[in-house]
C-alpha positions as MATLAB code, in Angstrom:
seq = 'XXXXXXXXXXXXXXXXXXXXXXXXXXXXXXXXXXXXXXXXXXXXXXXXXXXXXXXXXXXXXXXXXXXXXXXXXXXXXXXXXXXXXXXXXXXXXXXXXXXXXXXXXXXXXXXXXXXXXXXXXXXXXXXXXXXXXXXXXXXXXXXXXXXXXXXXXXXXXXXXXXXXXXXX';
ca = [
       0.000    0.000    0.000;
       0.772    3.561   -0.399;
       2.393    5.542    2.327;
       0.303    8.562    3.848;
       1.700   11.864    5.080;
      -0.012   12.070    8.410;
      -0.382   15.032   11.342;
      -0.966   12.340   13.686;
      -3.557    9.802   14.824;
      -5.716    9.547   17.518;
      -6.329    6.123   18.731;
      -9.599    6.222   20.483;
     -12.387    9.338   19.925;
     -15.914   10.024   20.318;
     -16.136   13.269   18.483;
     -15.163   12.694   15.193;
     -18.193   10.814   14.447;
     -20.640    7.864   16.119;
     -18.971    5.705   18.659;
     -15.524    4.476   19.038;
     -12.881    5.722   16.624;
      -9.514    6.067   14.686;
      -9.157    9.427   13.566;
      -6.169    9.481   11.103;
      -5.022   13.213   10.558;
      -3.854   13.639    6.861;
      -0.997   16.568    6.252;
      -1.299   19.205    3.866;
      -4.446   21.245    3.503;
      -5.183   23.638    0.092;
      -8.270   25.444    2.351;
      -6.833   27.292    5.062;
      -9.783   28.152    6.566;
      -9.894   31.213    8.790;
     -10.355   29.632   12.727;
      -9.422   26.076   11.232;
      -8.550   23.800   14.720;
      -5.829   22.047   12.973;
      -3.755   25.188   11.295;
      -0.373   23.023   11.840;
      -1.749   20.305    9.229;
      -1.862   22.947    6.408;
       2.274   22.697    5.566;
       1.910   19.528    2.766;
       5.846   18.930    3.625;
       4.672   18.866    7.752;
       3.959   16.319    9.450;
       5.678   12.121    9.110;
       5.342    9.430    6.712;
       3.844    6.492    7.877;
       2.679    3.612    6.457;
      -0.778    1.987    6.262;
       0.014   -1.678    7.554;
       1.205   -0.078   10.782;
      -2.573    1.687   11.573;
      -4.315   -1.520   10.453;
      -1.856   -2.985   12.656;
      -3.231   -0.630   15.199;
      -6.799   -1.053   14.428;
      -7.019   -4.761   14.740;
      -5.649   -4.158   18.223;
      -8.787   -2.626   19.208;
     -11.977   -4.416   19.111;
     -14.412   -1.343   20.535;
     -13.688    0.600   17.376;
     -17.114    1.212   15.235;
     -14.881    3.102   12.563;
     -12.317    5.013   11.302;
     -12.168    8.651   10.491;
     -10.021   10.704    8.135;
      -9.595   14.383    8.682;
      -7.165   16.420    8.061;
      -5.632   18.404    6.610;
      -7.463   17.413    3.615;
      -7.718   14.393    3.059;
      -8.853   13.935   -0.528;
      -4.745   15.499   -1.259;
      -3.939   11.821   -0.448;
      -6.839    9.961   -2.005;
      -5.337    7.468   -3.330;
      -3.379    5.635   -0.437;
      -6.616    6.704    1.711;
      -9.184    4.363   -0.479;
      -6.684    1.642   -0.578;
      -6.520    1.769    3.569;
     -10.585    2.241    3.170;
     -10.474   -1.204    1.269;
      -8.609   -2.690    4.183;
     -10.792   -0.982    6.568;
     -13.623   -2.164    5.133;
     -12.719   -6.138    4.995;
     -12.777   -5.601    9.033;
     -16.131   -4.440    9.267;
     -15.481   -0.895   10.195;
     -16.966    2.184    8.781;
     -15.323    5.469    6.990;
     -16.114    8.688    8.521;
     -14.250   11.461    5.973;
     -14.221   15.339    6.727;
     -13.101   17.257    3.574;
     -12.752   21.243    2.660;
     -14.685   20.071   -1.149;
     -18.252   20.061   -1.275;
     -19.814   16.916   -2.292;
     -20.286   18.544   -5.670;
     -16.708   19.647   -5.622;
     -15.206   15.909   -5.441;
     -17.978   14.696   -8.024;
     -16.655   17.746  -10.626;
     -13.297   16.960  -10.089;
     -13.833   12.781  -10.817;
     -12.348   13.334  -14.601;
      -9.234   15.216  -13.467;
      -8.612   13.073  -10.330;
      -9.949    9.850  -10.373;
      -8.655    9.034   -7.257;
     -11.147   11.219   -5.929;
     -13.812    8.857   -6.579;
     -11.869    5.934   -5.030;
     -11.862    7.595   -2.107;
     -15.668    8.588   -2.413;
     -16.438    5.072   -2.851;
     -14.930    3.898    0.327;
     -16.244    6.902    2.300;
     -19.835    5.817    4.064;
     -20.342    9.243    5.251;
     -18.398   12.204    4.105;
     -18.602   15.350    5.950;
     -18.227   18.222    3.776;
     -17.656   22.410    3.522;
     -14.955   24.134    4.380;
     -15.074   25.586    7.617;
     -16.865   29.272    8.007;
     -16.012   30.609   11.132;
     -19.209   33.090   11.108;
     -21.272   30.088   10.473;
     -19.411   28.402   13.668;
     -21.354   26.823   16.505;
     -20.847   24.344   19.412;
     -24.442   22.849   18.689;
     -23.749   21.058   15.589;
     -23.137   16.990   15.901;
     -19.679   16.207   14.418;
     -19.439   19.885   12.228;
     -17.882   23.098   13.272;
     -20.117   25.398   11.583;
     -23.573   25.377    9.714;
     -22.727   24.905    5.994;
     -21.318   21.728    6.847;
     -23.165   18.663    5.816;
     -22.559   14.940    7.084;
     -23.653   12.893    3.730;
     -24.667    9.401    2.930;
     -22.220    8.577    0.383;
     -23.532    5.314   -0.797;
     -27.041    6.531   -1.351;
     -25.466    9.708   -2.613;
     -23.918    8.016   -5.304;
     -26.800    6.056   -6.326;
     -29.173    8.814   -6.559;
     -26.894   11.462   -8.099;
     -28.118   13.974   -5.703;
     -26.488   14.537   -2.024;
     -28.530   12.671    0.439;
     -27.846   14.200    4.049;
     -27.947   12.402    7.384;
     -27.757   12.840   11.117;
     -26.347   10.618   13.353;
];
């Protein structure tokens, strides 16, 4: 598998989406969105290399984990090595939490250019999407930072060609 650039990883959390999870923090960011809580994952030469067997090494060490969750940074910048860990992730039973800066529509446009895009897409369950406004900010919203933020059923999504919104 492809190596990752990552900010860091956090083992075990409960706010990056619906029970127990791996939250893998992806380096580089295009956004830069003003307020952003992760500013130091912007650089795209920050951060380590690391190397996908060792976090499904990590994973299969914990048994409470519902899912995994990529964030970022942005992780669609590393879409490629992301859906091939997704695949893995996948095969355990887990499921794929992915914040990105793109709008759903964004990622779909962009499918021709970077295909890798959709790889990623396709092993996403629910993508959380929108940059981050900080004038749209609030402490209310489940799993978002501010109100243009959606949290998006990929799979139906993709099979009705129009974005199909969830809560949790």
């Amino acid at each position: 598998m492809k190596e990752l650039r990552l900010a860091g990883v956090y083992r075990e959390s409960i706010v990056d989406g619906p029970g127990i999870r791996m939250t893998i923090f992806t380096q580089g960011c295009p956004h830069n969105c003003e307020g952003c809580q992760n500013p130091d994952t912007h650089d795209f030469n920050g951060g380590y290399i690391s190397h996908p067997e060792n976090l499904l090494e990590a994973i299969d060490k914990n048994p409470m984990l519902r899912g995994v969750t990529f964030s970022g940074g942005e992780p669609f910048m590393q879409a490629e090595a992301l859906a091939e860990l997704g695949e893995e992730i996948h095969k355990r039973g887990l499921d794929i939490i992915t914040y990105t800066g793109f709008t759903y529509e964004d990622l779909v446009a962009s499918f021709d250019k970077f295909p890798e895009r959709k790889h990623l897409l396709e092993q996403t369950d629910y993508l959380i999407d929108g940059k981050f406004v900080l004038a749209l900010r609030s402490l209310e919203l489940q799993f978002r930072g501010s109100s243009n933020q959606r949290i998006i059923d990929v799979k139906k999504s993709l099979c009705s060609g129009k974005v199909e919104e969830i809560s949790f």
